[in-house]
C-alpha positions in Angstrom: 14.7 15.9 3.3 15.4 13.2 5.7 12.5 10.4 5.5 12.2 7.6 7.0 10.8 4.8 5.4 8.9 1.5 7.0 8.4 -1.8 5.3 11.7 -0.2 3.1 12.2 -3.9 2.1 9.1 -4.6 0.6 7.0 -4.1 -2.7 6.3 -0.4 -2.3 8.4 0.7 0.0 11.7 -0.4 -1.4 10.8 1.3 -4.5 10.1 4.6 -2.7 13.3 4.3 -1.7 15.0 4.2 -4.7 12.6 6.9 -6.2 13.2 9.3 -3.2 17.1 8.3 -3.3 17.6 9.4 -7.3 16.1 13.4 -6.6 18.5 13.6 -3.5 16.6 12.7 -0.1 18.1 11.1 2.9 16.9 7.7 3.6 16.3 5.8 6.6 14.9 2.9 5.7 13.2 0.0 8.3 12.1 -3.6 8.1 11.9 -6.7 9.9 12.2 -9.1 7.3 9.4 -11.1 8.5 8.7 -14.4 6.5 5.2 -13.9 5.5 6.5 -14.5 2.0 10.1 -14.8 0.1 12.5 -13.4 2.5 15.2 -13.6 -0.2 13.0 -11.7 -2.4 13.0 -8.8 0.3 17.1 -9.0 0.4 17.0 -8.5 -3.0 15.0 -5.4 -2.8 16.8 -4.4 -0.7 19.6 -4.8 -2.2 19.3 -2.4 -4.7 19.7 0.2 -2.1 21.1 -0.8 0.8 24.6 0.4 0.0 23.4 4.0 -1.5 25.4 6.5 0.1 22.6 8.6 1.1 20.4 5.1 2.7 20.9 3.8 6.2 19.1 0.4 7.2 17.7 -0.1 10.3 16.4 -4.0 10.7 13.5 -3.9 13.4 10.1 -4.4 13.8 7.7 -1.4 14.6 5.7 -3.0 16.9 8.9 -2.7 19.4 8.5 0.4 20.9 11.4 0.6 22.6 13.7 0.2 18.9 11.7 2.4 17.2 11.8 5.3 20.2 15.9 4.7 18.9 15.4 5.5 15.5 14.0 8.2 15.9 15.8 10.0 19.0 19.3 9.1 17.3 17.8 10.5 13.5 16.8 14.2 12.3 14.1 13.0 10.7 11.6 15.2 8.6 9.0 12.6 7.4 7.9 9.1 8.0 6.6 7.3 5.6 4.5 4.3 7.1 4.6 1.4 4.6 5.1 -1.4 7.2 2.2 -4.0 7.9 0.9 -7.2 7.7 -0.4 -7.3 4.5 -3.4 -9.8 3.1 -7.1 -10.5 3.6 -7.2 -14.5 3.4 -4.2 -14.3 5.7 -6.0 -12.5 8.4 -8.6 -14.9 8.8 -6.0 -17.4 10.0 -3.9 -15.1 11.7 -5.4 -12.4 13.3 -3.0 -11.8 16.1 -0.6 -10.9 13.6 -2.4 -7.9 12.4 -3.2 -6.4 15.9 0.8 -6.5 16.4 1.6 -5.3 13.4 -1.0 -3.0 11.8 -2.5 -1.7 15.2 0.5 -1.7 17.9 3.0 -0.9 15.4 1.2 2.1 14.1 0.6 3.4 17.5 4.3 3.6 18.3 4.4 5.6 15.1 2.0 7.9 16.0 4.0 8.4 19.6 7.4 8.5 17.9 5.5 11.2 15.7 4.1 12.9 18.5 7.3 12.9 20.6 9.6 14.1 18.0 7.9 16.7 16.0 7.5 15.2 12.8 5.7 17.8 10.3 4.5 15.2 8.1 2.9 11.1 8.6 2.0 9.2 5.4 0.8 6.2 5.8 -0.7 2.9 3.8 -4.0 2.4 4.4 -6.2 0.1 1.6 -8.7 0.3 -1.0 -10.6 -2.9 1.6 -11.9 -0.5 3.6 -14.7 0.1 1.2 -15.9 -3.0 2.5 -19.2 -3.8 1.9 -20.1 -1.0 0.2 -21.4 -1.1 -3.9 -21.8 2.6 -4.8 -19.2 2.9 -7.5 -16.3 4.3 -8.1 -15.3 4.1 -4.6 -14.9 7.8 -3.1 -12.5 9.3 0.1 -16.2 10.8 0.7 -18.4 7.9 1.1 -19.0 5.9 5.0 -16.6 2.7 5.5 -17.8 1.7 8.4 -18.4 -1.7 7.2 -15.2 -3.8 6.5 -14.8 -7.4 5.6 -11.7 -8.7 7.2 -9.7 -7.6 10.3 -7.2 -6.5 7.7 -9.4 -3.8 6.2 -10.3 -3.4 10.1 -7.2 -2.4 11.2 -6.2 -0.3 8.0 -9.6 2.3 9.0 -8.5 1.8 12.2 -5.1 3.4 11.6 -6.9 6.3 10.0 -9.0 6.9 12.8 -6.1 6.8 14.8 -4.4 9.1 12.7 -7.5 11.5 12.7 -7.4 11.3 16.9 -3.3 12.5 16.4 -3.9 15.2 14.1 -6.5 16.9 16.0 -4.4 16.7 19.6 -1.3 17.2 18.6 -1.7 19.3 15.2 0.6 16.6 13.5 0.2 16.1 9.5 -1.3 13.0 8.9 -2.4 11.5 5.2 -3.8 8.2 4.6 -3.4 6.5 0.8 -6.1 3.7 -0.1 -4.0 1.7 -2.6 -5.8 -0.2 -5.2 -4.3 -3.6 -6.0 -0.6 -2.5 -6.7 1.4 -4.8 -9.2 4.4 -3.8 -10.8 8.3 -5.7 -11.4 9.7 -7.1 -7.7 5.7 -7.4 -6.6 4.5 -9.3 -3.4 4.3 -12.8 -4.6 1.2 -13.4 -3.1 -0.7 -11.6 -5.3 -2.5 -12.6 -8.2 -0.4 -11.4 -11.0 2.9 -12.7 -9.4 1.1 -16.3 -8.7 -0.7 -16.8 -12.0 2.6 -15.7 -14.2 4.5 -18.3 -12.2 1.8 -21.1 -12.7 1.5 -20.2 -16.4 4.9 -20.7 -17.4 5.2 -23.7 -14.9 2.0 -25.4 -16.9 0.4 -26.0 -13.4 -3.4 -25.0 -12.6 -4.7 -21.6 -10.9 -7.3 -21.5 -8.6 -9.3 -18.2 -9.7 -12.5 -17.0 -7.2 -15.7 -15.5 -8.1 -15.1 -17.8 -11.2 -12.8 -15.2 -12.5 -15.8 -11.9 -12.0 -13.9 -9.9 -9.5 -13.2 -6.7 -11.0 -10.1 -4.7 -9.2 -8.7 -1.4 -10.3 -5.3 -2.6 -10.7 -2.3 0.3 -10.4 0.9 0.4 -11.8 3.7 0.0 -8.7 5.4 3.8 -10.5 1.7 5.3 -10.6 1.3 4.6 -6.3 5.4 6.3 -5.8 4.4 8.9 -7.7 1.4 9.5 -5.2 3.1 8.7 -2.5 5.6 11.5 -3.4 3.5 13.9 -4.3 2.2 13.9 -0.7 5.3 13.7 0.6 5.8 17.8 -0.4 2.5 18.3 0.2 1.8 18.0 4.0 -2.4 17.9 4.9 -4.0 20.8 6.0 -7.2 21.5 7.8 -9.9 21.9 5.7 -11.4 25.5 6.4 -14.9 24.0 4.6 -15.4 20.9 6.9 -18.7 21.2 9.2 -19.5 19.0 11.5 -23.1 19.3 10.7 -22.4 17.5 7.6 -19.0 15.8 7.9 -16.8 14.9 5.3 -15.4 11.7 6.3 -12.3 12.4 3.1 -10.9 15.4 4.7 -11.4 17.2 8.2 -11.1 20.4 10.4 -7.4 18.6 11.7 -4.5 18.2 9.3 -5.4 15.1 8.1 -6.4 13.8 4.1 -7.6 10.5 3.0 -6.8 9.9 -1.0 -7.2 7.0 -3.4 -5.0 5.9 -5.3 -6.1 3.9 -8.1 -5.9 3.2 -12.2 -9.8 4.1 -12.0 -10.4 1.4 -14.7 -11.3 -1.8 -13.3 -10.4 -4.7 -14.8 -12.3 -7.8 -14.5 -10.1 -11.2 -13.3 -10.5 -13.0 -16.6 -9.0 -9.9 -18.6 -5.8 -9.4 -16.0 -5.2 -13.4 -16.6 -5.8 -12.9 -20.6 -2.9 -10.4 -20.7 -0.6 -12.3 -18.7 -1.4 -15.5 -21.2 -0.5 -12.9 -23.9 2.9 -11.6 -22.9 3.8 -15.5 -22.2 2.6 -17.3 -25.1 0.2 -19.8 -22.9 -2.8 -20.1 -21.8 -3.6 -20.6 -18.5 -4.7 -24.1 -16.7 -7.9 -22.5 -14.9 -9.7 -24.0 -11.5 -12.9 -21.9 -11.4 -14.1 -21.2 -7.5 -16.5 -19.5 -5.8 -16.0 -16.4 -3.9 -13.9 -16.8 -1.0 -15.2 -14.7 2.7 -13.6 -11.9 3.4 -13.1 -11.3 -0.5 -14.8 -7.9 -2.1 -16.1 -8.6 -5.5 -15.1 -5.2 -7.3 -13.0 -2.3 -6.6 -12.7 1.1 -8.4 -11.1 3.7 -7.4 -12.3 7.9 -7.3 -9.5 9.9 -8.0 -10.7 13.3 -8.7 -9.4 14.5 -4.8 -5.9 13.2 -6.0 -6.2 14.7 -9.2 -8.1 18.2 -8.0 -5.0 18.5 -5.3 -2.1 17.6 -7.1 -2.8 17.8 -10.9 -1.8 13.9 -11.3 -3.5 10.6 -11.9 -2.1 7.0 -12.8 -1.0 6.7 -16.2 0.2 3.2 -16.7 -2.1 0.4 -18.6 -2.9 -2.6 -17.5 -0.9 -4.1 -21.0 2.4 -2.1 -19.8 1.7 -2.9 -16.6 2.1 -6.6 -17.5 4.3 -6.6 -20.2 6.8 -4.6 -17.6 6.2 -7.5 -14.9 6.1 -10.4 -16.6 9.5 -9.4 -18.5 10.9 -9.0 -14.8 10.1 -12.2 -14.4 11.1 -14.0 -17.1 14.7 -13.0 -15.6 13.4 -13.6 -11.9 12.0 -17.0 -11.8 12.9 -18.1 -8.4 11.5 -15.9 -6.2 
């Protein structure tokens, strides 16, 4: 197939990439390079498989329209693959603007470039922070998220709304993944586990919130590919049991799916930083904090509609998980 890939030079997206590259698909692969973090750490992903035969780059930014349109009139493409967004909660407090560009503008021109060139199947990123305020646990594709707690999870149910609207008028395939708090080797360094392993072998001090009490179902970076791909040869359908008299707000009457994909096994702070202090040999330098706005205390993830479709759930522990990155990193200081 020929997919194109968004965000193809950062955390999830430039492993797709490889992933999709090794069974034989056709790559087009787009990113900005924007310097929300490391910029060389993006070249590096990139890197890896920028110069594959079957890869072509493309550096823009989806929120120009008029770029994008380009990609995709000059490109047979079969799939798109939306990874690309402004990523973080704390961030969007500061720096809202950014998100509207980015997560809402952006994914608009995707859903036109869809629209306009007949693409048979959209999966995007869309976030476990949707859940928002809401405590019922695990969190399931089934329950309302109409609450949110940042403009970040904002505009991530905002693109599945959008989404939804796209499906239904133009009968285009659309699938949403809620990603739980994905760590893995060539991670986003401004997440926890990349922050506290580089504090912890520096000897410097780590703030931890919620006094170290949020619980997040932490997945494996090959555990969310392996999703991804899975829905990837499985386009959404319409749901022939959806009523409107009792809606599901997981699946619909349009082509469109929401899924989670999570370890389901939350894992609270104190135990992610314990592990890390294991696979290094230190302890940690703690700074206990309160809980920080925007921040939701616990996350846990529902997968039976992931594992009822496509016979697959994450496998990974949190130990391998950590031993995996913090080896990585060992060899990786500098980024």
């Amino acid at each position: 197939m020929n997919i194109l890939v968004t965000g193809s030079a950062g955390f999830i997206g430039s492993q797709l990439c490889l992933n999709l590259l090794d069974r034989g698909d056709r790559i087009l692969g787009l990113d900005n390079l924007n310097d929300y973090y490391n910029i060389d750490l993006k070249k590096a992903r990139l890197e890896r498989h920028l110069n594959h035969k079957n890869y072509t780059h493309y550096h823009v930014d989806i929120s120009n329209k008029d770029d994008l349109e380009k990609v995709f009139k000059d490109n047979n493409i079969d799939v798109v693959v939306n990874l690309a967004a402004q990523a973080g909660v704390r961030y969007s407090i500061e720096n809202p603007d950014v998100y509207i560009q980015s997560n809402i503008v952006g994914f608009m021109n995707i859903l036109e470039c869809c629209r306009h060139n007949k693409i048979s199947n959209l999966v995007y990123a869309s976030s476990s922070s949707v859940y928002g305020a809401n405590t019922t646990k695990p969190f399931s594709v089934h329950d309302n998220v109409d609450h949110p707690l940042s403009l970040y999870a904002a505009s991530k149910k905002s693109n599945e709304l959008m989404a939804h609207t796209y499906s239904n008028l133009f009968e285009l395939s659309t699938t949403g993944l809620r990603f739980f708090t994905v760590y893995g080797p060539w991670g986003r360094p401004d997440m926890a586990l990349f922050k506290f392993t580089k504090a912890i072998m520096n000897e410097n001090q780590i703030d931890v919130y919620n006094y170290g009490n949020h619980e997040r179902d932490f997945t494996y970076i090959e555990d969310i590919i392996e999703g991804i791909i899975r829905v990837i040869d499985n386009p959404a359908k319409s749901d022939p049991n959806w009523s409107g008299k009792n809606p599901d707000p997981g699946s619909s009457f349009a082509p469109w799916k929401i899924y989670n994909i999570g370890s389901n096994n939350p894992i609270k702070l104190n135990d992610y930083i314990a592990a890390i202090e294991e696979n290094l040999g230190k302890k940690a330098n703690v700074n206990l904090l309160p809980l920080q706005p925007g921040d939701v205390v616990a996350t846990y993830a529902d997968v039976e509609d992931l594992f009822t479709t496509f016979n697959f759930k994450p496998k990974y522990s949190i130990q391998e998980g950590v031993k995996n990155f913090v080896e990585w990193f060992k060899k990786n200081p500098n980024f």
